[in-house]
C-alpha positions in Angstrom: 11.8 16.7 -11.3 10.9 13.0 -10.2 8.6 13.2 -7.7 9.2 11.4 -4.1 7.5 7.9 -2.9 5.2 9.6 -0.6 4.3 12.3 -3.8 3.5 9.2 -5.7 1.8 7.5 -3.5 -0.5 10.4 -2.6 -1.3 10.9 -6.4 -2.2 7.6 -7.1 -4.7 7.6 -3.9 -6.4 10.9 -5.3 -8.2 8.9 -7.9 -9.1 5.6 -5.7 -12.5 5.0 -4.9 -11.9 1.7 -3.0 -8.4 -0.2 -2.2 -8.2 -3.5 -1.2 -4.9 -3.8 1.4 -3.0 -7.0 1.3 -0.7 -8.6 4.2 1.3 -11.6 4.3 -0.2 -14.5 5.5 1.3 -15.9 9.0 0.5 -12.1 10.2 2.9 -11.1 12.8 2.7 -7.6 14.7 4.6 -6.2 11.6 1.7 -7.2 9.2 -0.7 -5.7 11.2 0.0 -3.0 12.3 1.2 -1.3 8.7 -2.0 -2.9 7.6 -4.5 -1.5 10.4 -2.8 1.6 9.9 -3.0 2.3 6.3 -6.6 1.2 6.4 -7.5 3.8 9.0 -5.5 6.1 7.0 -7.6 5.6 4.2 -10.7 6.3 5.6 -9.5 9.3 7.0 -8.7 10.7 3.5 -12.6 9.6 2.6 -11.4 6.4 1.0 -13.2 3.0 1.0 -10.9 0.4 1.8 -10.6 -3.4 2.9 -8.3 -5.5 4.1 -7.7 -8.9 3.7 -6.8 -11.2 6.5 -6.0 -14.8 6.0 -6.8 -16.6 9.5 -7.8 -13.8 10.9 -9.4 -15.5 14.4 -5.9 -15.7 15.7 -4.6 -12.3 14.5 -7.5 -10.8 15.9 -6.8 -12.3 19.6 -3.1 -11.7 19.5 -3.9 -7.9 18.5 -7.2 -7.7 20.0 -5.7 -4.2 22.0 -5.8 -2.6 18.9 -8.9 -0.8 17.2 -9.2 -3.3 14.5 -10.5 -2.3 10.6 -14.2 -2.5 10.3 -14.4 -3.8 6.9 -11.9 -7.2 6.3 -12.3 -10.2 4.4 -10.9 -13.5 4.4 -10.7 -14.7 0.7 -12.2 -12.2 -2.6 -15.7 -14.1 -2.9 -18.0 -12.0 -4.7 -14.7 -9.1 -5.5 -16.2 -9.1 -8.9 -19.5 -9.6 -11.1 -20.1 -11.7 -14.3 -21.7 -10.8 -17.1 -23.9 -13.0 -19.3 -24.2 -10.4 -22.8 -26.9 -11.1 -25.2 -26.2 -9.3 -28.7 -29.9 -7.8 -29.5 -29.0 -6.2 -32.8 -31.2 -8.6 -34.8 -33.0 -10.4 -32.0 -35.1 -8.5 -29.0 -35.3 -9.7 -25.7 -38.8 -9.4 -24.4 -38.4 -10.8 -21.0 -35.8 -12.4 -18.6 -36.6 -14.7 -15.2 -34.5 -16.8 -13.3 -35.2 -20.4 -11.2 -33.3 -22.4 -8.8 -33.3 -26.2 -9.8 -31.6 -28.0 -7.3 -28.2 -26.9 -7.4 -28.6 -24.8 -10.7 -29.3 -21.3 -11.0 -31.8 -21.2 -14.7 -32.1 -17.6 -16.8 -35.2 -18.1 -19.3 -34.9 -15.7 -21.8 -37.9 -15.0 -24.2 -36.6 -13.6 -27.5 -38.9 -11.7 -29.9 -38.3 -13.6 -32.8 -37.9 -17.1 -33.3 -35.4 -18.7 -31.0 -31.7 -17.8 -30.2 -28.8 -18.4 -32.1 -26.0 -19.7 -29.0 -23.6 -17.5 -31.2 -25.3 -14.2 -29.5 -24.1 -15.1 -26.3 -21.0 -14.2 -24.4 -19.9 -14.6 -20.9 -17.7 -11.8 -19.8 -16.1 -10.8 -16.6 -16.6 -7.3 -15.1 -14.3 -5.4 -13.2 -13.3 -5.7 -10.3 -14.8 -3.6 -7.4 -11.6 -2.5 -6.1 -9.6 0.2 -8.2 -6.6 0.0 -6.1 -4.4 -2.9 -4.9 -1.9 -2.3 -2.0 0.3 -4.8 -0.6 2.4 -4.6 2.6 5.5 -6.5 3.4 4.9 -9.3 0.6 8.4 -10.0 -1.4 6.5 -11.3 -4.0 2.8 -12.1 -5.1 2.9 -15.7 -4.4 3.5 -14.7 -0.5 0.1 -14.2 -0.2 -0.5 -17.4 -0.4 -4.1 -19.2 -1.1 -5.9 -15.6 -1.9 -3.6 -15.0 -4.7 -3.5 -18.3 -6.0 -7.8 -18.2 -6.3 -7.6 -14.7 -7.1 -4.5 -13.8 -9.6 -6.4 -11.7 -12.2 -6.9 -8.8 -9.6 -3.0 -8.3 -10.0 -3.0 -7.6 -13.1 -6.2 -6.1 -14.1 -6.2 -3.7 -10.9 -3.3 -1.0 -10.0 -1.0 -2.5 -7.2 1.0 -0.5 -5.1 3.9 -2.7 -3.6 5.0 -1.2 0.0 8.0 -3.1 1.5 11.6 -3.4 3.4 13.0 -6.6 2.5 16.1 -6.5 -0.2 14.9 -9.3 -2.1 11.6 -7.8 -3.1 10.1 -8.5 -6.7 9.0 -5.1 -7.4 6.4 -6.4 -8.9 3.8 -3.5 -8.3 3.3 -0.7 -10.9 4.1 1.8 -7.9 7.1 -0.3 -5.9 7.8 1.7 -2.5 10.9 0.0 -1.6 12.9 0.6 1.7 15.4 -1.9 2.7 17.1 0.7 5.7 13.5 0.5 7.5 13.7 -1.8 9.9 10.0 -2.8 9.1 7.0 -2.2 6.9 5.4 -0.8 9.8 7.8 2.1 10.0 8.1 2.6 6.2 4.4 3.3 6.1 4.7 5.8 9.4 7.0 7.9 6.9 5.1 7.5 4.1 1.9 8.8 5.9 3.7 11.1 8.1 5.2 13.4 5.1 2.0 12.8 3.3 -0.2 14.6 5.7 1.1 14.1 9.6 -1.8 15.5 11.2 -4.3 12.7 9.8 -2.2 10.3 12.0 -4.3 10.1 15.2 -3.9 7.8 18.1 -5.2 4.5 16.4 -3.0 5.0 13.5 -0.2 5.4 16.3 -0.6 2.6 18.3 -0.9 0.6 15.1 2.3 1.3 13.8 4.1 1.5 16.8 2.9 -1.9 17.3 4.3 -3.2 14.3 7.7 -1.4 14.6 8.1 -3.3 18.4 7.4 -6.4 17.4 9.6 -6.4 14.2 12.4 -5.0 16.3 11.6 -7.1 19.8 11.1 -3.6 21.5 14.3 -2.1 19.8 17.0 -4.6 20.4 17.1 -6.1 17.3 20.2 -4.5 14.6 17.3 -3.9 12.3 16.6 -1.1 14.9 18.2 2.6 13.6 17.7 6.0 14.6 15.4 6.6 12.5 13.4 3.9 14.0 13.6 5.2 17.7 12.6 8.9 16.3 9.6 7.7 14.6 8.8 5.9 17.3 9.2 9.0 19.3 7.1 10.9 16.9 4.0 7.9 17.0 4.6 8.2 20.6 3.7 11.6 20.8 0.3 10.9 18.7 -0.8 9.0 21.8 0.3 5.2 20.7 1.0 3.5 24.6 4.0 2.2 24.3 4.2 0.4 27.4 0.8 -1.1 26.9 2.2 -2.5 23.6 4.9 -4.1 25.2 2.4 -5.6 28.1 0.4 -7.1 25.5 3.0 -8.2 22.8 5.2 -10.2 25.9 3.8 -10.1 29.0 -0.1 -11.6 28.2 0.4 -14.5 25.7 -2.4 -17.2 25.7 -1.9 -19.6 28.3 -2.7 -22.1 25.6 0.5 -21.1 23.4 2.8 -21.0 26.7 1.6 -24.7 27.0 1.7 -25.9 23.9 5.5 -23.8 23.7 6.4 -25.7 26.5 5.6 -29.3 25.3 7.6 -28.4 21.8 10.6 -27.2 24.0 10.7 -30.5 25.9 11.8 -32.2 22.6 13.9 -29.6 20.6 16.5 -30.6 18.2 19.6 -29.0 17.4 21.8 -29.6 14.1 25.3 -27.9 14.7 26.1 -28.8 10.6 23.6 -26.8 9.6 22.5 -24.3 12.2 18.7 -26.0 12.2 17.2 -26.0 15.4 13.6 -28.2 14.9 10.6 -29.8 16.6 7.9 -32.2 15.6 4.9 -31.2 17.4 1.9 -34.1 17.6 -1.7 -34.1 18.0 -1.3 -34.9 21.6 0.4 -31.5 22.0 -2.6 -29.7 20.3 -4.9 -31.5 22.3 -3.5 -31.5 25.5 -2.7 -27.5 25.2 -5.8 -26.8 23.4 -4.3 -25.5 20.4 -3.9 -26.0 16.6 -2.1 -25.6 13.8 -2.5 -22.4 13.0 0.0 -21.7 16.1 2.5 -22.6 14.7 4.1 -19.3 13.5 4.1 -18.3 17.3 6.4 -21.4 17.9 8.8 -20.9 15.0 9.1 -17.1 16.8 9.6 -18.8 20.1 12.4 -21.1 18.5 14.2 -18.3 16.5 14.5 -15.8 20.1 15.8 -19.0 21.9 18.6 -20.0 19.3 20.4 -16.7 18.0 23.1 -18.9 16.9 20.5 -21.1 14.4 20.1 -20.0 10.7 16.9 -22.0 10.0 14.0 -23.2 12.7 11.6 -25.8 11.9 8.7 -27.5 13.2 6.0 -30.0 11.9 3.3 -31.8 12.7 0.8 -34.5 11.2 -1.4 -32.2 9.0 -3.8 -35.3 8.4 -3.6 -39.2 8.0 -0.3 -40.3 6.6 0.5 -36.8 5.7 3.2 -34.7 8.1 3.5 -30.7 7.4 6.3 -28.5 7.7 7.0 -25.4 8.4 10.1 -23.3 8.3 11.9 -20.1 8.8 15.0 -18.7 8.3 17.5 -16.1 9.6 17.8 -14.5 6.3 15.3 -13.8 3.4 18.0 -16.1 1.2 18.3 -18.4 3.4 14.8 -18.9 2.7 15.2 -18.8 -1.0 17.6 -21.8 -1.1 15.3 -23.9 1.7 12.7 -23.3 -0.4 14.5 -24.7 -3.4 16.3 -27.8 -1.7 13.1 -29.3 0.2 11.0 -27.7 -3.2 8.4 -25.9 -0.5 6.8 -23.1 -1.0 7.0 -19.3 0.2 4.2 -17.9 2.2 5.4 -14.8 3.6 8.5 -15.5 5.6 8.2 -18.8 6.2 8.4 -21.5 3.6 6.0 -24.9 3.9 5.5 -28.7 2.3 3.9 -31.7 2.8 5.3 -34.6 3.0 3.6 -38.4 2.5 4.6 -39.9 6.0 3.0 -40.6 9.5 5.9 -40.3 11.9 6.5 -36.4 12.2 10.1 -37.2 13.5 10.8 -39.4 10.9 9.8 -37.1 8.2 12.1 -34.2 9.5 15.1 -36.9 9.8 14.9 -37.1 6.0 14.2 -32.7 5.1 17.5 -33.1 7.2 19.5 -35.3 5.9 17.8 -33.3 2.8 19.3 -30.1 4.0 23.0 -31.5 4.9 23.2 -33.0 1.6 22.5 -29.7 -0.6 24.3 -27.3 2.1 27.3 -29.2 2.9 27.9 -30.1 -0.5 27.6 -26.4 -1.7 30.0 -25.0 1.6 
């Protein structure tokens, strides 16, 4: 008899020694909570783990009423050693000392005999320090963004274990746990620890989940939201997760620096009817004046999206540096994404998709990704 995901997943953790846990970048509640949550779990199974969070100043503030992962990283400097081999089969080495020379690092090596053929020498790479990959609501490796495109040997030289609930996924883990009824990642790992071992959830676990299970549903009145949903909800409820302080924190406390920076966006949003895009260019006045930056962004797109129910794609962008304008967009539908990304030849980072574009005037720039858009969309209707 096959055995189930959570059997599979609990035999491949009996020989970890330390995983490395992956979210998307762009981390919304979803993201962080499966993430906190399967770290915590981890440990309490006497695991080593780490998790990686890209921009992680901003997740940490938005989340900051959750326990948060002692051990994460923001890129996978120093993941693994390198190995410089000497082959001492006709040739000793006596001694070995190293120098710093300005900006080079010098190994003298003193042979026995004579002096060194280069030949001897290799330069070989050693493993990695993790022996377990596990990535969380990614459709594909190259969601992850910068750390997989600096890092894509760990992908294929280490295990991955690919835990998701979007349709589209690439299954491209050796162990792909796959739901596409949960309503989030955050409530497909709740299951999968919960008939694993449901007394090792405790409180922290709880309220990390439940987190990401109200923010991916807006609090349950999203269709994504099932009955399975509301019972585990129920059951992480009755581990202790508050699920009334999540809600006070998630939509009742945002920065007053977003709210301002939301409210100078709103004052010029766009609306194509054609195409069901509703957009904004944001400038550096905005960032200024609100005291905020670029990398909140992703809570405007959200902000968009919740305001237009009728829109099928939400964009906004801004002048990422002299003569260059950035864009950012997401979509009401993982395809939809797919064939955005294609037209406008952006690429995917978690679920939104971004380019560059070589202009100054932001508003300019998104009159042509739209008249981009219509051309490819209409066309195709």
């Amino acid at each position: 008899m096959s055995l189930d995901f959570p059997q599979q997943l609990d035999n491949v953790l009996k020989n970890a020694k330390h995983v490395l846990v992956f979210m998307a970048p762009n981390s919304g509640g979803d993201a962080v909570g499966s993430a906190w949550a399967t770290y915590f779990f981890l440990r309490k199974k006497g695991i080593e783990s780490t998790v990686v969070v890209q921009n992680d100043e901003k997740v940490l503030e938005k989340f900051s009423f959750l326990t948060k992962p002692d051990d994460m990283i923001d890129s996978l400097a120093g993941a693994r050693d390198f190995v410089l081999a000497f082959n001492t089969e006709l040739n000793n080495i006596t001694n070995v000392r190293t120098e710093r020379v300005a900006q080079e690092l010098r190994i003298y090596i003193t042979p026995e005999k004579g002096s060194i053929d280069p030949r001897d020498f290799s330069f070989i790479p050693a493993k990695f320090k993790y022996d377990l990959v596990i990535v969380l609501g990614c459709r594909d490796k190259e969601s992850l963004g910068k750390v997989y495109e600096e890092n894509p040997d760990i992908f294929y030289e280490v295990p991955v274990v690919n835990i998701d609930h979007h349709s589209d996924n690439d299954n491209f883990g050796q162990l792909n746990i796959i739901d596409i009824t949960a309503s989030s990642t955050s409530e497909l790992v709740a299951d999968l620890i919960a008939k694993i071992d449901v007394k090792i959830i405790d409180e922290n676990m709880a309220e990390s989940l439940l987190t990401g299970i109200i923010d991916a549903t807006n609090s349950f009145q999203k269709k994504n939201t099932s009955p399975k949903s509301l019972r585990i909800a129920s059951e992480l409820m009755g581990k202790g997760a508050d699920q009334q302080k999540i809600i006070r924190y998630l939509y009742k406390t945002q920065p007053l620096h977003l709210l301002k920076l939301w409210g100078r966006v709103m004052a010029r949003l766009f609306w194509e009817d054609s195409i069901g895009l509703a957009w904004a260019p944001v400038y550096l006045e905005d960032f200024v004046q609100s005291r905020s930056n670029p990398t909140d962004i992703p809570f405007i797109l959200d902000k968009i999206k919740e305001n237009y129910s009728a829109g099928k794609m939400f964009m906004v962008l801004y002048n990422e540096n002299a003569g260059k304008v950035r864009g950012v967009i997401k979509c009401a539908s993982s395809e939809q994404l797919k064939k955005v990304a294609s037209i406008l030849e952006a690429a995917c980072v978690g679920d939104t998709c971004e380019f560059s574009e070589d202009a100054s005037d932001t508003t300019e720039a998104g009159q042509r990704m739209i008249e981009k858009l219509k051309a490819q969309m209409i066309a195709n209707e």
